[in-house]
C-alpha positions as CSV (number, residue, x, y, z in Angstrom):
1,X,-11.6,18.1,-6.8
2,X,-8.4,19.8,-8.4
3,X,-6.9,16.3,-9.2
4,X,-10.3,15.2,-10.9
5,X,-10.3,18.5,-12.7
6,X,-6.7,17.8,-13.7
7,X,-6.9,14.4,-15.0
8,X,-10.4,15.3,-16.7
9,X,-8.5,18.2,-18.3
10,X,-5.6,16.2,-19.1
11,X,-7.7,13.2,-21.0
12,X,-8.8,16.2,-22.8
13,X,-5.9,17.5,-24.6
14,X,-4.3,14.1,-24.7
15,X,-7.6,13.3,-27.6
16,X,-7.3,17.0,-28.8
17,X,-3.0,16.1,-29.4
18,X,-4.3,12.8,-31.3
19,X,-7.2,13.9,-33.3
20,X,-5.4,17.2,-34.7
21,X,-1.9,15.0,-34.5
22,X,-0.6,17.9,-32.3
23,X,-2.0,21.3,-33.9
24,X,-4.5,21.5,-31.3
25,X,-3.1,21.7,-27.3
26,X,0.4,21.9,-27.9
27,X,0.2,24.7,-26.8
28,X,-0.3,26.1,-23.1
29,X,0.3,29.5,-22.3
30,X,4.4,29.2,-22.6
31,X,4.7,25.6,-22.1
32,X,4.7,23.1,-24.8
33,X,2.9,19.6,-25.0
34,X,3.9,16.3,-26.2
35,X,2.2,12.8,-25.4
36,X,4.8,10.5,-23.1
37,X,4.8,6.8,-24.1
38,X,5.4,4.8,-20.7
39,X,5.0,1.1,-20.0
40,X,3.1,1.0,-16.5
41,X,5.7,-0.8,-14.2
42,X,3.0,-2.6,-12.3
43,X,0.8,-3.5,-15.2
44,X,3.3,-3.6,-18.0
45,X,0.8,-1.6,-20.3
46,X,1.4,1.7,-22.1
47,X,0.1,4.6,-20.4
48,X,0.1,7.9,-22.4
49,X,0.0,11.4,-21.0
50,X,0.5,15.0,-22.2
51,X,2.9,16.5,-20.8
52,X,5.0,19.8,-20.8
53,X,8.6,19.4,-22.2
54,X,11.4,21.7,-23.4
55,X,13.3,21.3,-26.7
56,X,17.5,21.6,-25.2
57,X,20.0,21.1,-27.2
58,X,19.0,18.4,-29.6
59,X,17.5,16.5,-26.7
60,X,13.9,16.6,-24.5
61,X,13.4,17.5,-20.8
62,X,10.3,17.2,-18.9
63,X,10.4,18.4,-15.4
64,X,9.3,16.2,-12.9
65,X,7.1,18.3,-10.6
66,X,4.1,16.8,-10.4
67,X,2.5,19.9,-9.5
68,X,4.2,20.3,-6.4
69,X,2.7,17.6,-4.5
70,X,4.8,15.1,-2.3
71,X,4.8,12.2,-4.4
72,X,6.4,11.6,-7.9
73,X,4.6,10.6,-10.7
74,X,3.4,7.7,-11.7
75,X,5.4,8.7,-15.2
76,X,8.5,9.2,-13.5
77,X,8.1,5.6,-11.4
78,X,7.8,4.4,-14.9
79,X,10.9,5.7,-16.2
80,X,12.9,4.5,-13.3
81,X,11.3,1.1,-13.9
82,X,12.0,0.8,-17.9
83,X,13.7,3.8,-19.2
84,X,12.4,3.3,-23.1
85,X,9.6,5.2,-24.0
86,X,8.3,7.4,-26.8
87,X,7.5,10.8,-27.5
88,X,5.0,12.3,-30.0
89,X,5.7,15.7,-31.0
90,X,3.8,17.6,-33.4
91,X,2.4,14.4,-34.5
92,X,5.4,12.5,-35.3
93,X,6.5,9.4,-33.1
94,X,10.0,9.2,-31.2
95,X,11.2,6.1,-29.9
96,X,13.7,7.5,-27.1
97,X,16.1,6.5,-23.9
98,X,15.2,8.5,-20.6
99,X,18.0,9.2,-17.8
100,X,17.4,11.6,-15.0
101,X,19.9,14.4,-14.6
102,X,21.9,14.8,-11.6
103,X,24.9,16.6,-10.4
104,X,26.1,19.7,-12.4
105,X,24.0,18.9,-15.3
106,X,20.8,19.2,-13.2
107,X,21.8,22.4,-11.9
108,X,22.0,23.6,-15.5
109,X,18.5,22.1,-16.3
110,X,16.9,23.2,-13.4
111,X,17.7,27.1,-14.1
112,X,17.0,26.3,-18.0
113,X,13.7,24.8,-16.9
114,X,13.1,27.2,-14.0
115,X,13.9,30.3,-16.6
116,X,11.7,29.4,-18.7
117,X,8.7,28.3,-16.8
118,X,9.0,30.3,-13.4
119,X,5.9,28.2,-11.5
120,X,8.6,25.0,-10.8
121,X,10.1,27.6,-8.3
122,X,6.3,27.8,-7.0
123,X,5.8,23.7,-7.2
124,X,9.8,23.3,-5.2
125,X,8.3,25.3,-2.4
126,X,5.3,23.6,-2.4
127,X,7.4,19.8,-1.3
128,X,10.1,18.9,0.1
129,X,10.8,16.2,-2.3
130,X,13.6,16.7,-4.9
131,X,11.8,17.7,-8.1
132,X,13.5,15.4,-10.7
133,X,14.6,16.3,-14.4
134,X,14.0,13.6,-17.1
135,X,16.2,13.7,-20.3
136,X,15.1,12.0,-23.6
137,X,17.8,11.4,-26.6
138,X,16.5,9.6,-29.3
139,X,16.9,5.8,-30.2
């Protein structure tokens, strides 16, 4: 039921992003949307989600967590599998190149991230799987 009520609720905002071209829902509590341009790595066609992401140092991080649950994302898999995308941000389109963090710059992202949005602390406990850090420069 909570996964229906999350995809339901994400279809939502991903039309209320569009229609008000990012005015309306991007915004939650402290977190901040954007829509995430993937090509599907099974079906090769664009899947678009909202998604929370932080603004660091001229470049944009989404955390990985997938609400805690075992498995990564299907977003994530889709990164790994063709690391171009786009981002729309406040209504504006960003064609970018994704990389996942690792080593010492991780650890730097992870206590950004964590800082800033305590509940990853919550979704790491919740799995034993590695919660990954996706970086986005522009193209």
């Amino acid at each position: 039921m909570k996964d229906l009520f999350i995809k339901w609720f994400m279809s939502l905002n991903a039309f209320l992003l569009r229609l008000s071209r990012g005015r309306i829902g991007s915004k939650l509590g402290t977190q901040t949307i954007l829509l995430l341009h993937t090509t599907g790595r099974k079906s090769g066609q664009e899947s678009v989600i909202p998604i929370a992401y932080f603004d660091y140092e001229g470049k944009y991080l989404i955390v990985a967590s997938n609400w805690g649950k075992d498995q990564n994302a299907d977003w994530y898999l889709n990164l790994k599998h063709q690391p171009r995308a786009a981002l729309e941000v406040k209504g504006k389109r960003i064609e970018v190149q994704s990389r996942e963090a690792m080593g010492e710059e991780y650890d730097r992202l992870w206590k950004f991230a964590t800082e800033h949005h305590p509940p990853y602390l919550d979704y790491q406990k919740m799995t034993t799987r590695h919660i990954p850090i996706m970086v986005f420069e522009s193209v």
